[in-house]
mmCIF file as gemmi writes it, N, C-alpha and C atoms, coordinates in Angstrom:
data_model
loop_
_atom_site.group_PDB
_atom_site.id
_atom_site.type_symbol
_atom_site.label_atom_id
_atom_site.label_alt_id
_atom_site.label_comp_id
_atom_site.label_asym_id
_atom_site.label_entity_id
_atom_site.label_seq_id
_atom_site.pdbx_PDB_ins_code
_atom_site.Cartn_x
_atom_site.Cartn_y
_atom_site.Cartn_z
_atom_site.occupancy
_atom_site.B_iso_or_equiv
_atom_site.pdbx_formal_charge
_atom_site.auth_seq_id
_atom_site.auth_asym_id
_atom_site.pdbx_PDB_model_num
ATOM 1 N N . UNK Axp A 1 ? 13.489 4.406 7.154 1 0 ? 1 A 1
ATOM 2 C CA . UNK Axp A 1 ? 13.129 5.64 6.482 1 0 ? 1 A 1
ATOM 3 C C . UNK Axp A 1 ? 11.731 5.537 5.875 1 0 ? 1 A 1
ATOM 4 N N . UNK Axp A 2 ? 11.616 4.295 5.395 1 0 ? 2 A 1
ATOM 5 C CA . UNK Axp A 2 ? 10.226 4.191 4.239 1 0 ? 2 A 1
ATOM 6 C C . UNK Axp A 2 ? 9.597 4.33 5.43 1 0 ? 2 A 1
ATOM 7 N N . UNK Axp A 3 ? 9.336 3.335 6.957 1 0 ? 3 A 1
ATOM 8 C CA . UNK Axp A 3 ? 8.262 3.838 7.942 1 0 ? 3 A 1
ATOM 9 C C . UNK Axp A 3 ? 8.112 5.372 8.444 1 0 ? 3 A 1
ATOM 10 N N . UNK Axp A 4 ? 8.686 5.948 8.153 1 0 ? 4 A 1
ATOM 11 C CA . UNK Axp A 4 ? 9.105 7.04 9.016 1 0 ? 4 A 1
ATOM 12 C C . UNK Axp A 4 ? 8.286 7.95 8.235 1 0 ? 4 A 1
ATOM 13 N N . UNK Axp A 5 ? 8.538 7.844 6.643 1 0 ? 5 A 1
ATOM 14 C CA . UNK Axp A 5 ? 7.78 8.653 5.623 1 0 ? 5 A 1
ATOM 15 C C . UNK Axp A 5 ? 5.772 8.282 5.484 1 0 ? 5 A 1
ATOM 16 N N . UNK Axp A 6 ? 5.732 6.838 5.263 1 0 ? 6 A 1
ATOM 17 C CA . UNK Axp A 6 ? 4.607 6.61 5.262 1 0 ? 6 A 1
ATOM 18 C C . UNK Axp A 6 ? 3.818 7.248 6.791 1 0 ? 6 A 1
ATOM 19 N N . UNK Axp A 7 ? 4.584 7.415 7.817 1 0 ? 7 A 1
ATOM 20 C CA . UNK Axp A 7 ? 3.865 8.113 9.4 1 0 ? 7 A 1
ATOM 21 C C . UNK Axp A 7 ? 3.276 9.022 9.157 1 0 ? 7 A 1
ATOM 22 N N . UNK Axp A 8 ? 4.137 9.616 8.567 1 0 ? 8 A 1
ATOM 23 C CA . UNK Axp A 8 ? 4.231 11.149 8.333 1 0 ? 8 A 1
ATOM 24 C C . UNK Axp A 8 ? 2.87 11.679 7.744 1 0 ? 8 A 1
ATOM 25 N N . UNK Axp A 9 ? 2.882 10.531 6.173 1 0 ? 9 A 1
ATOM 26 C CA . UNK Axp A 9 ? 1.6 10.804 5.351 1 0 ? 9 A 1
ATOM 27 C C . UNK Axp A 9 ? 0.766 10.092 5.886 1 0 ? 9 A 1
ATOM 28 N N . UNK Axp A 10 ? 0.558 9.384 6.843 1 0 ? 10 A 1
ATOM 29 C CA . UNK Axp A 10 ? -1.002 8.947 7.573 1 0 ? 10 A 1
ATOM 30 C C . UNK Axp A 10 ? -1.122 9.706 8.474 1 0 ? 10 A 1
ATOM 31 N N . UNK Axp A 11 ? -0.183 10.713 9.207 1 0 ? 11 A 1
ATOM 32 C CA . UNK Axp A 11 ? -0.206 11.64 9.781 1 0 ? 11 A 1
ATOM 33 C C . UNK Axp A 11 ? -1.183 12.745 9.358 1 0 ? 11 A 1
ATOM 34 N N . UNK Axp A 12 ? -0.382 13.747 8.305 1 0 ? 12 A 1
ATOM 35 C CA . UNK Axp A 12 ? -1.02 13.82 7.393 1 0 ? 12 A 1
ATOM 36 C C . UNK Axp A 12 ? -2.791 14.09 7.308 1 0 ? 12 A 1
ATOM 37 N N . UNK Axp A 13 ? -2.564 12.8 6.553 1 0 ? 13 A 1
ATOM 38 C CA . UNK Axp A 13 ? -4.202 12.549 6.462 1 0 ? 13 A 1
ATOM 39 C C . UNK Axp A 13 ? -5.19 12.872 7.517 1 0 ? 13 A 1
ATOM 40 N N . UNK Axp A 14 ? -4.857 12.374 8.493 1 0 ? 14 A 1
ATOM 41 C CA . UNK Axp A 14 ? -5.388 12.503 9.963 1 0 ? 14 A 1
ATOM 42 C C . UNK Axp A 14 ? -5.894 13.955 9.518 1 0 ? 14 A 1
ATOM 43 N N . UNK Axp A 15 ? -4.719 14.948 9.587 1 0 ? 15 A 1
ATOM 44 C CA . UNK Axp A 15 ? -4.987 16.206 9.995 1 0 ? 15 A 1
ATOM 45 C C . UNK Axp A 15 ? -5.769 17.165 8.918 1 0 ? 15 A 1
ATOM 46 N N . UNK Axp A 16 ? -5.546 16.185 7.793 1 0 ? 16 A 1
ATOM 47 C CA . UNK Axp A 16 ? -6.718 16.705 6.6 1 0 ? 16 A 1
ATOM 48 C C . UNK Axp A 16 ? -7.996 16.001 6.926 1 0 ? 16 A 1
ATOM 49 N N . UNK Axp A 17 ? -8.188 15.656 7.827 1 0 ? 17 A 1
ATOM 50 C CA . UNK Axp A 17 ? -9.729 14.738 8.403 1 0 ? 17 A 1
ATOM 51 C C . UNK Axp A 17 ? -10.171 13.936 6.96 1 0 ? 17 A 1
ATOM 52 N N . UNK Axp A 18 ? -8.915 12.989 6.67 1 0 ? 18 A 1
ATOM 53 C CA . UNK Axp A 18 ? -9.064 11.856 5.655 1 0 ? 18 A 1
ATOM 54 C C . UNK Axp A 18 ? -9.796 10.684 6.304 1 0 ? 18 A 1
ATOM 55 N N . UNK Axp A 19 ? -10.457 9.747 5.82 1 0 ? 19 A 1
ATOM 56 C CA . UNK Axp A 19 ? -11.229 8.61 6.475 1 0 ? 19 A 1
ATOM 57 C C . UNK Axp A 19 ? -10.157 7.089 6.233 1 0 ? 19 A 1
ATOM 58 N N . UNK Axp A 20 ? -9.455 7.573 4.864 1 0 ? 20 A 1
ATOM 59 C CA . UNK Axp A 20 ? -8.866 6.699 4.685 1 0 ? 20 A 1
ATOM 60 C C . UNK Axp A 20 ? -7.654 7.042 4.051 1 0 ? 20 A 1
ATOM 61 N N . UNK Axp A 21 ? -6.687 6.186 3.705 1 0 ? 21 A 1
ATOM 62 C CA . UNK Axp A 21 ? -5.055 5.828 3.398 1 0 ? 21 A 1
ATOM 63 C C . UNK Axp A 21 ? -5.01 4.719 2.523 1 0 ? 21 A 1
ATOM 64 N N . UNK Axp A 22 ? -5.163 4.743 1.305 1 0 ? 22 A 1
ATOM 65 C CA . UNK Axp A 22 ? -4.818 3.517 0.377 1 0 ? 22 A 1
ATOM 66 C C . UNK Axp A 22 ? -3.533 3.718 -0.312 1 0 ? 22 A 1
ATOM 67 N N . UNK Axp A 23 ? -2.417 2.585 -0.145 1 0 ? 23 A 1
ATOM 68 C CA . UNK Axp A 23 ? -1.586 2.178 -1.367 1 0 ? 23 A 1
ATOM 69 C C . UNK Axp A 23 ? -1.938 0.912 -2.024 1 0 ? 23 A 1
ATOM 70 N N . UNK Axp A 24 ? -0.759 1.023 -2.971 1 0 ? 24 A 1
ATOM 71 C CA . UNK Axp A 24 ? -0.946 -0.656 -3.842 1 0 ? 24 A 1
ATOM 72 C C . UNK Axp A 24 ? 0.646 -0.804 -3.519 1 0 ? 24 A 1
ATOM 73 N N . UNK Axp A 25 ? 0.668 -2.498 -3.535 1 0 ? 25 A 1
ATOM 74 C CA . UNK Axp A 25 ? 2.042 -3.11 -3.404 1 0 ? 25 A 1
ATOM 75 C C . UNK Axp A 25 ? 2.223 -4.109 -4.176 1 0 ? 25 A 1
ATOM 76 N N . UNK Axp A 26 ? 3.502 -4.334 -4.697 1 0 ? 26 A 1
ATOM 77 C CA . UNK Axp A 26 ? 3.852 -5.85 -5.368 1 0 ? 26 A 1
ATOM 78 C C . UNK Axp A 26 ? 3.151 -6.795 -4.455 1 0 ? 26 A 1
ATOM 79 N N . UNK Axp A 27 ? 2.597 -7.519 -5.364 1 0 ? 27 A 1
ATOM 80 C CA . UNK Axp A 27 ? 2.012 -8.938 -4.565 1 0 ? 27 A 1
ATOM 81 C C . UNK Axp A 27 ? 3.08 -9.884 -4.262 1 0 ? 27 A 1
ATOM 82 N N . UNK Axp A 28 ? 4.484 -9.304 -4.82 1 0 ? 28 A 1
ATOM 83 C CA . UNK Axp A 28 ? 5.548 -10.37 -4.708 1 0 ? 28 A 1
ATOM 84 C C . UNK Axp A 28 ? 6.558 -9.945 -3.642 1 0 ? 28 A 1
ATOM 85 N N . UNK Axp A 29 ? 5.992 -8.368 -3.376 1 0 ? 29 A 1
ATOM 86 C CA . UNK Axp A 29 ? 6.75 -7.856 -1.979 1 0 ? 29 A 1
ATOM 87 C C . UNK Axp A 29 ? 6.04 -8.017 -0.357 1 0 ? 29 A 1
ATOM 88 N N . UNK Axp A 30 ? 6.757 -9.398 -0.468 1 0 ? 30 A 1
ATOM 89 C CA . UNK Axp A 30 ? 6.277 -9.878 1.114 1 0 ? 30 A 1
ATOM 90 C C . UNK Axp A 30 ? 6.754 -8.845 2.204 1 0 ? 30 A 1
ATOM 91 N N . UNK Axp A 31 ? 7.858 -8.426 2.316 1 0 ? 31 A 1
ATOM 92 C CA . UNK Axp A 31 ? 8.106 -7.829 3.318 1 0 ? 31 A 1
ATOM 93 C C . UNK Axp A 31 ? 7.33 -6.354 3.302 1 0 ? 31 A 1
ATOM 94 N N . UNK Axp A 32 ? 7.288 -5.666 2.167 1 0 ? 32 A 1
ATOM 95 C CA . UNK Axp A 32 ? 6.567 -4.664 2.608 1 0 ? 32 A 1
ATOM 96 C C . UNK Axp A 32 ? 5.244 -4.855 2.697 1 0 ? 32 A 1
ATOM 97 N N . UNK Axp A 33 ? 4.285 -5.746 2.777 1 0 ? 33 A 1
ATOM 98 C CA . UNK Axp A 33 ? 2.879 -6.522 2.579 1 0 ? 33 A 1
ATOM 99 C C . UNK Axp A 33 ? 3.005 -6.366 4.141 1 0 ? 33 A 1
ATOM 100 N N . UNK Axp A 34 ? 3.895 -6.708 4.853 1 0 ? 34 A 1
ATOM 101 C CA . UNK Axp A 34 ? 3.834 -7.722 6.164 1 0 ? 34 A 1
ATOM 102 C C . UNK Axp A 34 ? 4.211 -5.839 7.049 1 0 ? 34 A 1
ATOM 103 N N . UNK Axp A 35 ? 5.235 -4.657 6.534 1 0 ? 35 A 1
ATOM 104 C CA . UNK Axp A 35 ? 5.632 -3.59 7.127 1 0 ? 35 A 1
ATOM 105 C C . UNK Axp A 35 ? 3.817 -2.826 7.568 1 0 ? 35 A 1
ATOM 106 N N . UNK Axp A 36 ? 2.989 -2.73 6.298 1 0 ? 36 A 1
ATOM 107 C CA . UNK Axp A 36 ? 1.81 -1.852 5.893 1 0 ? 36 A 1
ATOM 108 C C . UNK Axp A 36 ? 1.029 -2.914 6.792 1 0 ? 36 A 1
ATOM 109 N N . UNK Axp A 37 ? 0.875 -4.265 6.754 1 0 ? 37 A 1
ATOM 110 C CA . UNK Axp A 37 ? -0.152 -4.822 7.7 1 0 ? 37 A 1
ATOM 111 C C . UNK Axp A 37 ? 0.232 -4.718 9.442 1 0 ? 37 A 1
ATOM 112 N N . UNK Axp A 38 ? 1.343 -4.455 9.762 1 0 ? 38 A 1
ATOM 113 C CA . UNK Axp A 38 ? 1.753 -4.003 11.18 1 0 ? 38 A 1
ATOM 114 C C . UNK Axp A 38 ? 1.277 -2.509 11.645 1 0 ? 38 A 1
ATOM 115 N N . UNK Axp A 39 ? 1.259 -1.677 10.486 1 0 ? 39 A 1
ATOM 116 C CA . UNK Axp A 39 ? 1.051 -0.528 10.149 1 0 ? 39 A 1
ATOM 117 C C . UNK Axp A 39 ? -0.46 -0.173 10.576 1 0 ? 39 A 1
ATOM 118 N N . UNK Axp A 40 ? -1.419 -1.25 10.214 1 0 ? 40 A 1
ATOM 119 C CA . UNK Axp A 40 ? -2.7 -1.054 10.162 1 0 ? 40 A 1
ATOM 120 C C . UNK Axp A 40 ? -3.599 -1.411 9.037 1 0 ? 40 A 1
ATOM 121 N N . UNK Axp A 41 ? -2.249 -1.092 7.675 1 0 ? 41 A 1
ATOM 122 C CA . UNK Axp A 41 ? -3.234 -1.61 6.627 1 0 ? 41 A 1
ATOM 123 C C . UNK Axp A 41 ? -3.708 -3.145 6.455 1 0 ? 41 A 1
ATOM 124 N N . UNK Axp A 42 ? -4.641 -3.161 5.41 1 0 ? 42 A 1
ATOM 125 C CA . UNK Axp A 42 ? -5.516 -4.66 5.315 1 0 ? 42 A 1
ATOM 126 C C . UNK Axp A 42 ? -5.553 -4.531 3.989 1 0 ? 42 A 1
ATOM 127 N N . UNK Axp A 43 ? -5.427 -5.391 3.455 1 0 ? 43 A 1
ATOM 128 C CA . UNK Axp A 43 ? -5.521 -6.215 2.041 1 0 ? 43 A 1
ATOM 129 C C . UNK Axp A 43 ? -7.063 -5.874 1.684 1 0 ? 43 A 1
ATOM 130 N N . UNK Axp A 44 ? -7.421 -5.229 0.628 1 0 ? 44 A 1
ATOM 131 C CA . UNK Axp A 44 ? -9.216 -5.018 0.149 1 0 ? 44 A 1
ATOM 132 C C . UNK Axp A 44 ? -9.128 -5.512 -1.351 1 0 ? 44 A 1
ATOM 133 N N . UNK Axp A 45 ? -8.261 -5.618 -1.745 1 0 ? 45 A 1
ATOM 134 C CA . UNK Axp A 45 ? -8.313 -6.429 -3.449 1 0 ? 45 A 1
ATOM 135 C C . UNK Axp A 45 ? -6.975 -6.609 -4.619 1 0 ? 45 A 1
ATOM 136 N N . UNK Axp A 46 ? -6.852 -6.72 -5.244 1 0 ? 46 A 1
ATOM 137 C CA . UNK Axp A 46 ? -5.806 -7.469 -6.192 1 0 ? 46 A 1
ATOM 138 C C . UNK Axp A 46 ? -6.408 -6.798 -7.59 1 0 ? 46 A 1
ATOM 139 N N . UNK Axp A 47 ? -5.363 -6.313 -7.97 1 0 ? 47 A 1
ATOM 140 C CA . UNK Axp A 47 ? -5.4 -6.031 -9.144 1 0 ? 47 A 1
ATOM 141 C C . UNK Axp A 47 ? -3.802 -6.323 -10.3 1 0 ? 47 A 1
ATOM 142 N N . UNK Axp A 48 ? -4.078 -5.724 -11.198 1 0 ? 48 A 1
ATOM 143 C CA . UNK Axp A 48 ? -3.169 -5.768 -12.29 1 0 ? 48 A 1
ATOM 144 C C . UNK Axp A 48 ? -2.712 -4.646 -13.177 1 0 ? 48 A 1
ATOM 145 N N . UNK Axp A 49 ? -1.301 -4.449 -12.952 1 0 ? 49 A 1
ATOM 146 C CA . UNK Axp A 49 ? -0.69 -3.708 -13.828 1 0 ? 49 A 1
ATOM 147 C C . UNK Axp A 49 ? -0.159 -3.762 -15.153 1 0 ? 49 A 1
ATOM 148 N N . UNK Axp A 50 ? -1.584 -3.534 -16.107 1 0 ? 50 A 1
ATOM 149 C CA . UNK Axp A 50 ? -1.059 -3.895 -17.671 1 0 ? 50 A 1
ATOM 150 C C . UNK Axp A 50 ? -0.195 -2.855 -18.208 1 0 ? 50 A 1
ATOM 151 N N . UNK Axp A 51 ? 1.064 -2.183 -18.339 1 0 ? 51 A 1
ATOM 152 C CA . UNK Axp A 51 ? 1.809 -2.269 -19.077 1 0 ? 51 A 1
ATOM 153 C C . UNK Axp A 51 ? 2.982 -3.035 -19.597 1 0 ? 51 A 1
ATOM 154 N N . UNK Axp A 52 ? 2.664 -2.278 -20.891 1 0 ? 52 A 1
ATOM 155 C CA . UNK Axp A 52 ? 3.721 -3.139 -21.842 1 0 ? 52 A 1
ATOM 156 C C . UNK Axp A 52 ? 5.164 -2.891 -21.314 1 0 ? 52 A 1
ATOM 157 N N . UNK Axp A 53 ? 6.002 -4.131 -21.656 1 0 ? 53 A 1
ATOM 158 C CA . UNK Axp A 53 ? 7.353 -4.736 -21.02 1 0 ? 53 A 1
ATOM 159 C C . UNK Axp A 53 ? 7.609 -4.813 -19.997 1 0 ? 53 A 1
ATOM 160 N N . UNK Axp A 54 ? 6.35 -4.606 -19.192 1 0 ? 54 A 1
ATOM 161 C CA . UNK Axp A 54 ? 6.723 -5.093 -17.747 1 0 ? 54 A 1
ATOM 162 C C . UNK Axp A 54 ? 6.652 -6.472 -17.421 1 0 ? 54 A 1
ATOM 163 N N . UNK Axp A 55 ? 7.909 -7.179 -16.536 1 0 ? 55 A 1
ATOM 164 C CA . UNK Axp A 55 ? 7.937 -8.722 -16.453 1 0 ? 55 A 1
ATOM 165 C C . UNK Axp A 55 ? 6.486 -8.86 -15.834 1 0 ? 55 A 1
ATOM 166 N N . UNK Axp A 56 ? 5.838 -10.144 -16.366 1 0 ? 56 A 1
ATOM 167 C CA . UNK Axp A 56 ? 4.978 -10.821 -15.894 1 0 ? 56 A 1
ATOM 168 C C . UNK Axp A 56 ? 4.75 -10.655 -14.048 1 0 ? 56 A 1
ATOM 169 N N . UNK Axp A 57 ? 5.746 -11.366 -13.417 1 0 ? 57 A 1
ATOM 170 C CA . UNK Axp A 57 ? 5.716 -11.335 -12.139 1 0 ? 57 A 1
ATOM 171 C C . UNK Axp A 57 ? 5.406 -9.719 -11.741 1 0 ? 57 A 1
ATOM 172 N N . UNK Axp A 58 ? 6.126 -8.893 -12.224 1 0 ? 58 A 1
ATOM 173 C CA . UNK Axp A 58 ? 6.116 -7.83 -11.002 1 0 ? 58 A 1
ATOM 174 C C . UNK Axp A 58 ? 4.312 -6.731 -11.496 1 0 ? 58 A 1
ATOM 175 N N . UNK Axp A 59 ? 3.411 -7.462 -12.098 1 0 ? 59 A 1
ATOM 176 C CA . UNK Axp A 59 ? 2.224 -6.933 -12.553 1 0 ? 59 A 1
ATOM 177 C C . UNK Axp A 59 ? 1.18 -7.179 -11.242 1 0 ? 59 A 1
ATOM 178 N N . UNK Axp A 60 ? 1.218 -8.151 -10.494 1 0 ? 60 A 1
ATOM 179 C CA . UNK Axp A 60 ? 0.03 -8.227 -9.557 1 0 ? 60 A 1
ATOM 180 C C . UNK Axp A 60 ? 0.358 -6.905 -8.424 1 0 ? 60 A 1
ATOM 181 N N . UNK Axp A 61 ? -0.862 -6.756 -7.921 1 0 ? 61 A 1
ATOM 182 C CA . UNK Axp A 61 ? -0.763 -5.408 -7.426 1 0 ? 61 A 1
ATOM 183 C C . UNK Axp A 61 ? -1.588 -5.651 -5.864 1 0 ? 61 A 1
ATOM 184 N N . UNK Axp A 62 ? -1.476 -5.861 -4.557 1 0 ? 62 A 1
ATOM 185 C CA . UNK Axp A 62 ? -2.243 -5.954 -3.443 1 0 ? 62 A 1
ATOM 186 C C . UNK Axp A 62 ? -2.797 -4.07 -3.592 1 0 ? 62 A 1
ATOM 187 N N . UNK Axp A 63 ? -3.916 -4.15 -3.425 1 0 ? 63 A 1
ATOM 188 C CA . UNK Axp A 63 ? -4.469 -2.56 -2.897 1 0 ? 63 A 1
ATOM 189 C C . UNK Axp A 63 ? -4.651 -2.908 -1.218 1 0 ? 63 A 1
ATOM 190 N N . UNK Axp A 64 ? -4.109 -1.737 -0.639 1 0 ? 64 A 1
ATOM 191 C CA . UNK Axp A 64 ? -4.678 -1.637 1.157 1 0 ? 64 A 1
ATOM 192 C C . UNK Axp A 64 ? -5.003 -0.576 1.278 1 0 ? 64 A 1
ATOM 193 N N . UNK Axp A 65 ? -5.849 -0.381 2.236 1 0 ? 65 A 1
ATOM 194 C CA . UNK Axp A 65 ? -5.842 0.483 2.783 1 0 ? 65 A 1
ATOM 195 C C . UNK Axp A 65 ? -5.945 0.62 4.583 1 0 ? 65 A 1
ATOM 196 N N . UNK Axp A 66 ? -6.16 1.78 4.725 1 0 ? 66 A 1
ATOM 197 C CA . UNK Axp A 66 ? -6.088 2.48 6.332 1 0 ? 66 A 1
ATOM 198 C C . UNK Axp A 66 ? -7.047 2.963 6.536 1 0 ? 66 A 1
ATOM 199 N N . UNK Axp A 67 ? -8.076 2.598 7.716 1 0 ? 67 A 1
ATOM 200 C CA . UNK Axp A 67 ? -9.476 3.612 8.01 1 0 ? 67 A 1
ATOM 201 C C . UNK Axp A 67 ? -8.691 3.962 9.266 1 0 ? 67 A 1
ATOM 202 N N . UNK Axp A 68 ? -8.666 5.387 9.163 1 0 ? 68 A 1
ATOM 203 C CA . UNK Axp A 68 ? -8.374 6.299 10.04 1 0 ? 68 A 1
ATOM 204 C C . UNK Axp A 68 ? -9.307 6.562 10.955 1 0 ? 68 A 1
């Protein structure tokens, strides 16, 4: 389902003559890291999600994106 939806919105984009498609992902979610790089996306930087009470681990953030 999640591939089916993300198609849709790079679809989408396409047809809004977008250049590009960026999400962010848990840096600790391998499998969807590995779904978005089959996909097309590529890893462009790392960031961090500072809010408060969020566990430590689930704060790193992969950004990708898609050049359409």
């Amino acid at each position: 389902m999640g591939t089916m939806l993300l198609q849709m919105a790079v679809e989408i984009a396409r047809q809004l003559k977008k250049e590009e498609v960026w999400l962010w992902v848990l840096d600790t979610n391998v499998k969807a890291c590995k779904l978005y790089e089959r996909m097309g996306f590529v890893i462009f930087d790392k960031t961090r999600l500072e809010l408060p009470y969020l566990k430590e681990e689930l704060k790193g953030m992969w950004r990708m994106v898609l050049k359409l």
